[in-house]
PyMOL commands that place a pseudoatom at each C-alpha (Angstrom):
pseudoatom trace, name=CA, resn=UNK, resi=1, chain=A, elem=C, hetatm=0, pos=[16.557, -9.323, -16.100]
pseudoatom trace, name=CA, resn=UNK, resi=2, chain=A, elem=C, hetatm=0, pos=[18.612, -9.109, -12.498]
pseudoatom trace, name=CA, resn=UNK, resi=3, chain=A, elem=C, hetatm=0, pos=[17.876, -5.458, -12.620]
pseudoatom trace, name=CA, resn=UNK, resi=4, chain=A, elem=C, hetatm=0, pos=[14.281, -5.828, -13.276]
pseudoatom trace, name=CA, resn=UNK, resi=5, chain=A, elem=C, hetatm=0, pos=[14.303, -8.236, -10.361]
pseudoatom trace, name=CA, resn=UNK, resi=6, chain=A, elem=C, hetatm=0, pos=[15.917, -5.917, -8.211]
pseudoatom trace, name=CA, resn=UNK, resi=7, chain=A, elem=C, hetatm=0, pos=[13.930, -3.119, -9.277]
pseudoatom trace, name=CA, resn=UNK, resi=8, chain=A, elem=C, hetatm=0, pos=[10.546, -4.783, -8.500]
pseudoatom trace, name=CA, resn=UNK, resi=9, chain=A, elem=C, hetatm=0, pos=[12.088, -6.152, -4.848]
pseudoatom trace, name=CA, resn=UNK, resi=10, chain=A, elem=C, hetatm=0, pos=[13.154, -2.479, -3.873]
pseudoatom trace, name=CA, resn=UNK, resi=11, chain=A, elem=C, hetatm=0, pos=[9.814, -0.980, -5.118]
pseudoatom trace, name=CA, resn=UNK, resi=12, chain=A, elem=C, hetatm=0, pos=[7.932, -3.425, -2.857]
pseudoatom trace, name=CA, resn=UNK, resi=13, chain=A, elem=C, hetatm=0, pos=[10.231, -3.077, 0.024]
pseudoatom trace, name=CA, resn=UNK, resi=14, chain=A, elem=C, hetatm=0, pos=[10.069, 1.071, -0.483]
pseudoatom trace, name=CA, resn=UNK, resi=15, chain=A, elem=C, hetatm=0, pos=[6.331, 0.823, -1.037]
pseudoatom trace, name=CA, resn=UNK, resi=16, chain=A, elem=C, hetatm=0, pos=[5.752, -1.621, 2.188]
pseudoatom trace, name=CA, resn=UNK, resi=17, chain=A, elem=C, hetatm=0, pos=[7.834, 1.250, 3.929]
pseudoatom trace, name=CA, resn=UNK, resi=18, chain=A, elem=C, hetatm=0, pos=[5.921, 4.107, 2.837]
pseudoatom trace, name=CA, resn=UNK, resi=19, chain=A, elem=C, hetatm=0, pos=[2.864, 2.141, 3.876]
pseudoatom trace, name=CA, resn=UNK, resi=20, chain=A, elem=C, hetatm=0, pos=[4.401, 1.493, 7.510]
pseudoatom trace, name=CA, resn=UNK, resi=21, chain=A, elem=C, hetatm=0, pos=[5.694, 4.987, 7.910]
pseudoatom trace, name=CA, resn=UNK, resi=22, chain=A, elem=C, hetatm=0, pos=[1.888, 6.190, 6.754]
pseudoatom trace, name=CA, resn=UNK, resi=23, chain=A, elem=C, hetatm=0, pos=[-0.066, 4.211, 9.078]
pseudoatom trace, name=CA, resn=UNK, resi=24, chain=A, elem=C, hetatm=0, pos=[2.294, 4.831, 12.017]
pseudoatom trace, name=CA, resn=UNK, resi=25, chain=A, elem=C, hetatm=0, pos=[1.495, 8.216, 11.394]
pseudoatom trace, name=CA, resn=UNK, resi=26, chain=A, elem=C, hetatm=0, pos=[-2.663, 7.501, 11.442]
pseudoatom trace, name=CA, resn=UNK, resi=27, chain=A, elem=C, hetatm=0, pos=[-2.121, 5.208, 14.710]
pseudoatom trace, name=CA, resn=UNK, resi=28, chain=A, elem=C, hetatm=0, pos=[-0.618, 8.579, 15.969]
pseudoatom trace, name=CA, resn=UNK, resi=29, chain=A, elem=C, hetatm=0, pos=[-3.290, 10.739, 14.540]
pseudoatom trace, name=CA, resn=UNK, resi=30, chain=A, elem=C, hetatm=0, pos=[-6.023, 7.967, 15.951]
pseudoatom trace, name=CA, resn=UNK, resi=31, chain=A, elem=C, hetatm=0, pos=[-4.328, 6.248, 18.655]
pseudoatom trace, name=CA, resn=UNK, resi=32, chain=A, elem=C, hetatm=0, pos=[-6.193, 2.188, 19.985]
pseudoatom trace, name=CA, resn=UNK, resi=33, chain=A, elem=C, hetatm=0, pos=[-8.321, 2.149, 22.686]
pseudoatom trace, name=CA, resn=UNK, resi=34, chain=A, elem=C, hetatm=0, pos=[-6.544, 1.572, 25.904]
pseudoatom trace, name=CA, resn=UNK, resi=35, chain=A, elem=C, hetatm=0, pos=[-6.512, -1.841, 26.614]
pseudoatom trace, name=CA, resn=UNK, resi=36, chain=A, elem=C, hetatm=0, pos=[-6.842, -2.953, 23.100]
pseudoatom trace, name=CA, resn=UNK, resi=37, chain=A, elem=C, hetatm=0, pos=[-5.333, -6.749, 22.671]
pseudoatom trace, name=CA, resn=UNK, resi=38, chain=A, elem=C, hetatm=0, pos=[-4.485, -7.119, 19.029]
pseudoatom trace, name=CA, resn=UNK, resi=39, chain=A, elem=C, hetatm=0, pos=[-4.150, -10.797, 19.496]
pseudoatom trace, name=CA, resn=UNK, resi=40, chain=A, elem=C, hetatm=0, pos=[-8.057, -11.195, 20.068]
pseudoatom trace, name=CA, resn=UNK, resi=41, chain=A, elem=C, hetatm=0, pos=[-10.062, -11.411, 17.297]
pseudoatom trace, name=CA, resn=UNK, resi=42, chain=A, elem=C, hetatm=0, pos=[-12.772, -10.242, 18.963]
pseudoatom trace, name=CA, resn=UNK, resi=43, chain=A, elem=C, hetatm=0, pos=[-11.259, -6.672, 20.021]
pseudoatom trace, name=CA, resn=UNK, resi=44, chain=A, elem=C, hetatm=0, pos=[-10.045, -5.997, 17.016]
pseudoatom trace, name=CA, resn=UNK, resi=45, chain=A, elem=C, hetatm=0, pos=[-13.470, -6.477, 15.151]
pseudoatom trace, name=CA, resn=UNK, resi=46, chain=A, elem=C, hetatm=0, pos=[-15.128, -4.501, 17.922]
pseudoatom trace, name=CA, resn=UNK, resi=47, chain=A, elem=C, hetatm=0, pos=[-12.436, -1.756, 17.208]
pseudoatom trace, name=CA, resn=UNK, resi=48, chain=A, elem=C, hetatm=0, pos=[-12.798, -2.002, 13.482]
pseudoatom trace, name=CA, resn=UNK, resi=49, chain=A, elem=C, hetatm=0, pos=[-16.220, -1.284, 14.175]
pseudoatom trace, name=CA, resn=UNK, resi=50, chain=A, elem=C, hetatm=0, pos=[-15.434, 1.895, 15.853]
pseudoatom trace, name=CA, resn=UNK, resi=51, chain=A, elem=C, hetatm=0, pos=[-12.547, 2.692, 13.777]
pseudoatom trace, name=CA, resn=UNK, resi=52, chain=A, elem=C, hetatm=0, pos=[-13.148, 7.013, 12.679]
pseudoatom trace, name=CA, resn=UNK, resi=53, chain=A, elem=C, hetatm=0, pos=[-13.619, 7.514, 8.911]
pseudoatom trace, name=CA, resn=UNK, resi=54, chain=A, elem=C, hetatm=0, pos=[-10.394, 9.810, 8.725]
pseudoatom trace, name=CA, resn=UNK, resi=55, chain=A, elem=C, hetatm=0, pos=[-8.323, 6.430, 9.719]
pseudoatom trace, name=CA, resn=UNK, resi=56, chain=A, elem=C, hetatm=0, pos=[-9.301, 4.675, 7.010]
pseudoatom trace, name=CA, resn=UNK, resi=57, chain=A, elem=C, hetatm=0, pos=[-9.377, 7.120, 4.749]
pseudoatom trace, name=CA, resn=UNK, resi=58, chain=A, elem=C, hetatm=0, pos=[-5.354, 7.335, 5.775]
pseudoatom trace, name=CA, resn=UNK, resi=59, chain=A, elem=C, hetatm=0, pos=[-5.579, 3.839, 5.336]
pseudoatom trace, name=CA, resn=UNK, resi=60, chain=A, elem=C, hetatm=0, pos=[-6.373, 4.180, 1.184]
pseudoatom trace, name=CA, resn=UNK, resi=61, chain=A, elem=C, hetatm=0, pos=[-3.757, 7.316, 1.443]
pseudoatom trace, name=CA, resn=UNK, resi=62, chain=A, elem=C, hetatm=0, pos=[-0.970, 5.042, 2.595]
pseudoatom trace, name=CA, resn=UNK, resi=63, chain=A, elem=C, hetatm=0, pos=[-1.896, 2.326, 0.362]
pseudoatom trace, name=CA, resn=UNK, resi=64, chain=A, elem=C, hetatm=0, pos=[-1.928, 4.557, -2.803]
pseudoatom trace, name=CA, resn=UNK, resi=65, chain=A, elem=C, hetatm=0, pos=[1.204, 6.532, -1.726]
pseudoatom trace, name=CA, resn=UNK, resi=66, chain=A, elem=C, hetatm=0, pos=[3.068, 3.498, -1.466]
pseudoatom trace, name=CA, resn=UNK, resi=67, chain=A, elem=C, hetatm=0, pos=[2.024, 1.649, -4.286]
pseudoatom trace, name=CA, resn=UNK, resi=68, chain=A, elem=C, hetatm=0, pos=[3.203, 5.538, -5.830]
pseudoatom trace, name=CA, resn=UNK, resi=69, chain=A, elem=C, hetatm=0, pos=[6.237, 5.085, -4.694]
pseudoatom trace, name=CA, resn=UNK, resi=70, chain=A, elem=C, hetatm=0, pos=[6.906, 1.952, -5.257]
pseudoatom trace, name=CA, resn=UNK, resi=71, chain=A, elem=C, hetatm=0, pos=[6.079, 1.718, -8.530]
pseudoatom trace, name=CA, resn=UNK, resi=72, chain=A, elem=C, hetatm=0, pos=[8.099, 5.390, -9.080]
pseudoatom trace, name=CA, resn=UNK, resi=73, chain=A, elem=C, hetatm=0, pos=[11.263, 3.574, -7.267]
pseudoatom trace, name=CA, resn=UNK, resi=74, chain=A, elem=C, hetatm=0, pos=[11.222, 0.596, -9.229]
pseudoatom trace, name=CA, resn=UNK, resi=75, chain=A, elem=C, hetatm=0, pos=[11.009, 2.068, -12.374]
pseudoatom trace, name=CA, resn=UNK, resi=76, chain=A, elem=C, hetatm=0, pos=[13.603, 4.544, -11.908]
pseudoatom trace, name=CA, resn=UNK, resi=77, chain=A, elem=C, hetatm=0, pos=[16.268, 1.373, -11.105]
pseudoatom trace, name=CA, resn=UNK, resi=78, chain=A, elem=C, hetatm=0, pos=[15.212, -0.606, -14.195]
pseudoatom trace, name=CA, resn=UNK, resi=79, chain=A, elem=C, hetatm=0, pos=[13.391, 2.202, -16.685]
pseudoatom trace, name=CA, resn=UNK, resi=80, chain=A, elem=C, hetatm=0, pos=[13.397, -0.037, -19.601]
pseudoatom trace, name=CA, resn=UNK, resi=81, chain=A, elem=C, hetatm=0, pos=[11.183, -2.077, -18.041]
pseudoatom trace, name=CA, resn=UNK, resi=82, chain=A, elem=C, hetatm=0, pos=[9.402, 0.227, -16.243]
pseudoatom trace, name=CA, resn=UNK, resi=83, chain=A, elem=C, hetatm=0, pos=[5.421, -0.271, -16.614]
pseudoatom trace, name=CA, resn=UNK, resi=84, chain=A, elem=C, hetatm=0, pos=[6.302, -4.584, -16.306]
pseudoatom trace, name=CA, resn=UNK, resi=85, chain=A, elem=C, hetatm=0, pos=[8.371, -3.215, -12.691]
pseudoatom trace, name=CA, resn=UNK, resi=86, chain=A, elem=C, hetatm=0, pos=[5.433, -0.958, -12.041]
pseudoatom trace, name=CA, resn=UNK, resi=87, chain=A, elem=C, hetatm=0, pos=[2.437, -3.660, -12.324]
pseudoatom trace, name=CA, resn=UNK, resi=88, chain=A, elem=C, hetatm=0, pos=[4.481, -6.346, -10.750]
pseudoatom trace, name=CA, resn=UNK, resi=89, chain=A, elem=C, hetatm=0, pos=[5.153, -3.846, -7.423]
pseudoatom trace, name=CA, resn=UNK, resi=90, chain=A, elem=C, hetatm=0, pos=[1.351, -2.942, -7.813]
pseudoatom trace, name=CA, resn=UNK, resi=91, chain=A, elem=C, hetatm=0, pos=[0.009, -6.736, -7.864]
pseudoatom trace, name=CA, resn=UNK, resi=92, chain=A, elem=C, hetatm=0, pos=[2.309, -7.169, -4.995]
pseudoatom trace, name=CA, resn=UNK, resi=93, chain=A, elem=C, hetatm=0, pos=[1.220, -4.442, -2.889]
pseudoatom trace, name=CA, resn=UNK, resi=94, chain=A, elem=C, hetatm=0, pos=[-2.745, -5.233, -4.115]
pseudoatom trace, name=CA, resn=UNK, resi=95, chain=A, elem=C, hetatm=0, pos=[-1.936, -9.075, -2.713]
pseudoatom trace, name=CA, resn=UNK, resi=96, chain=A, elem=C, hetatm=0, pos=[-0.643, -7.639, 0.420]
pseudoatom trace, name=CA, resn=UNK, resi=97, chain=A, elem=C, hetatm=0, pos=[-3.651, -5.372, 0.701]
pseudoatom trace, name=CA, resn=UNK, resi=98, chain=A, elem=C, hetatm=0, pos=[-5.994, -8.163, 0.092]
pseudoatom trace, name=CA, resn=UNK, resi=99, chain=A, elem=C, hetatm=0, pos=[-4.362, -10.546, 2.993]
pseudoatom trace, name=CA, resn=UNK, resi=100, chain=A, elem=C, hetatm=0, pos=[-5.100, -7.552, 5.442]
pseudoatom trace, name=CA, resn=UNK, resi=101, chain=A, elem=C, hetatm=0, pos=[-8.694, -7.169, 4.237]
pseudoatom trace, name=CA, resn=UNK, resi=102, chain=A, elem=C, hetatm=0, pos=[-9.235, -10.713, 4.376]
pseudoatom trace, name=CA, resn=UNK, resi=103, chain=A, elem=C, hetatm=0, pos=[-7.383, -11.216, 8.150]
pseudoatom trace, name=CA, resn=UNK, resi=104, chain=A, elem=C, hetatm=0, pos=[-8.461, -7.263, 9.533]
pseudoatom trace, name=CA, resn=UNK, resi=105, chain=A, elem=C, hetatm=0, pos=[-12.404, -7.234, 9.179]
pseudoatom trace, name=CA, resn=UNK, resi=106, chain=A, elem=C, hetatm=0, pos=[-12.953, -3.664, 7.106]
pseudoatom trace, name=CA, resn=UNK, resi=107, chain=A, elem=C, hetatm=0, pos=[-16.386, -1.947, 6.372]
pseudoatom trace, name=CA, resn=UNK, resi=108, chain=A, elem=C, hetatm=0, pos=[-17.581, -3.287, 3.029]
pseudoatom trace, name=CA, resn=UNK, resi=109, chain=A, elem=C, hetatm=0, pos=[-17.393, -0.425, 1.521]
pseudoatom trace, name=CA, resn=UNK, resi=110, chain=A, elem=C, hetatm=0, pos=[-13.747, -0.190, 2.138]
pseudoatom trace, name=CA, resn=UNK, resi=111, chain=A, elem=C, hetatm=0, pos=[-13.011, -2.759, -0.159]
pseudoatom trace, name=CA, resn=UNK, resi=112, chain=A, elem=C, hetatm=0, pos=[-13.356, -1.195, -3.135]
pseudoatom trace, name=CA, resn=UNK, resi=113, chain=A, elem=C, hetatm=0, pos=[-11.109, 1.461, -3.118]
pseudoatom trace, name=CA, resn=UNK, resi=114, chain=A, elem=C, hetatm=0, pos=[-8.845, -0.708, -0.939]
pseudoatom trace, name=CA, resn=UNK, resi=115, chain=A, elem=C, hetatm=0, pos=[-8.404, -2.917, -4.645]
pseudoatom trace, name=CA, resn=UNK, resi=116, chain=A, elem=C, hetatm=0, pos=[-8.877, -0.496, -6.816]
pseudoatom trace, name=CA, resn=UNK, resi=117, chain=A, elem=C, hetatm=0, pos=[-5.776, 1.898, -6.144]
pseudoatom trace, name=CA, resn=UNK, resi=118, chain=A, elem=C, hetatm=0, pos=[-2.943, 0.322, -5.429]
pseudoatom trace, name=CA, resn=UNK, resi=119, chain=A, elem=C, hetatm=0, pos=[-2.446, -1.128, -9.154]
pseudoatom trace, name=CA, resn=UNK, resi=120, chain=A, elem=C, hetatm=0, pos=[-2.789, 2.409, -10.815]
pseudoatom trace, name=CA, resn=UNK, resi=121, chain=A, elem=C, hetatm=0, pos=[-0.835, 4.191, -7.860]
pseudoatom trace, name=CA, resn=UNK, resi=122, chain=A, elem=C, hetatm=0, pos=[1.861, 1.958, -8.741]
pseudoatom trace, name=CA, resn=UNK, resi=123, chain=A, elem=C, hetatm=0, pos=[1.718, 2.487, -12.891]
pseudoatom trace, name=CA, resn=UNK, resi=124, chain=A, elem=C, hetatm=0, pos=[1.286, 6.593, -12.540]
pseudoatom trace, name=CA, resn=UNK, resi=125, chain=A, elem=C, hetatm=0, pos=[4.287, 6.349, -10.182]
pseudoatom trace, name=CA, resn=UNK, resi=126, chain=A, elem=C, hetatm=0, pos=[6.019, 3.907, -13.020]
pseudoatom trace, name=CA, resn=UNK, resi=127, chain=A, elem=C, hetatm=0, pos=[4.938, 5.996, -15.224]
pseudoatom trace, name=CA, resn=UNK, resi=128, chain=A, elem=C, hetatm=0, pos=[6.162, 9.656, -13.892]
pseudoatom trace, name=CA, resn=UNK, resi=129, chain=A, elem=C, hetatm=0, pos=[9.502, 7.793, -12.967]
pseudoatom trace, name=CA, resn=UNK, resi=130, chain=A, elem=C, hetatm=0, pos=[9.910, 6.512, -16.692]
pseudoatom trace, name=CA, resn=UNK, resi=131, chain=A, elem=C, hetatm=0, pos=[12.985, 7.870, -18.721]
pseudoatom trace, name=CA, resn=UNK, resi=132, chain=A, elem=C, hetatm=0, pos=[11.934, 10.817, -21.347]
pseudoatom trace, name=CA, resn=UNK, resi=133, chain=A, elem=C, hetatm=0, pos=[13.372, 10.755, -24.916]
pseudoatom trace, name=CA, resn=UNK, resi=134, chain=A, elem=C, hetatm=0, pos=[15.783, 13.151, -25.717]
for i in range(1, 134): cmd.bond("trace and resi %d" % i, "trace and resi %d" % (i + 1))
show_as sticks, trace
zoom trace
């Protein structure tokens, strides 16, 4: 039980990392505006209105690769419970996905994709990660 705990904690915390580390990258790739004031509501909706299609599509990338490996770390701490570790680091990263969407205004189309991967990107990585019989 502790190291199913542990093993769904560390997934989410490698999985928020791998997120991070992801869309550091796109901000890199697609840098703000100058003069952009993420504290106004109203630049960052006129931003996400101008935001290029590659940055989101990084966006779903990061999302999926960290609910990947996520899912792949948690399972390989506790692999007897490894699809339970990988759904519970997938809901987790899904919730957290669903906060942004619902503070960040996206393009509706967005959405979809944005709640449809991050569950199964977290069970394939469980999945992969899983121990093989002998």
């Amino acid at each position: 039980m502790i190291r199913t705990l542990v093993a769904v904690v560390v997934g989410v915390l490698i999985g928020g990392v791998l997120v991070a580390a992801i869309e550091a990258l796109s901000m890199r790739a697609f840098p703000v505006p100058v003069g952009f004031d993420a504290a106004n509501p109203a630049s960052v909706r006129e931003l996400m209105l101008q935001i290029p299609l590659g940055a989101l599509i990084l966006v779903l990338l990061a999302w999926s690769v960290g609910a990947f490996g996520g899912g792949w770390t948690g399972a390989r701490i506790a692999p007897r419970s490894y699809l339970l570790v990988g759904l519970i680091v997938g809901l987790a990263l899904w919730c957290a996905g669903l906060v942004t969407l619902i503070l960040v205004p996206h393009p509706l189309w967005f959405w979809f994709p944005a709640l449809l991967l991050p569950i199964p990107f977290a069970l394939l990585g469980a999945r992969i990660a899983r121990p093989r019989p002998a």
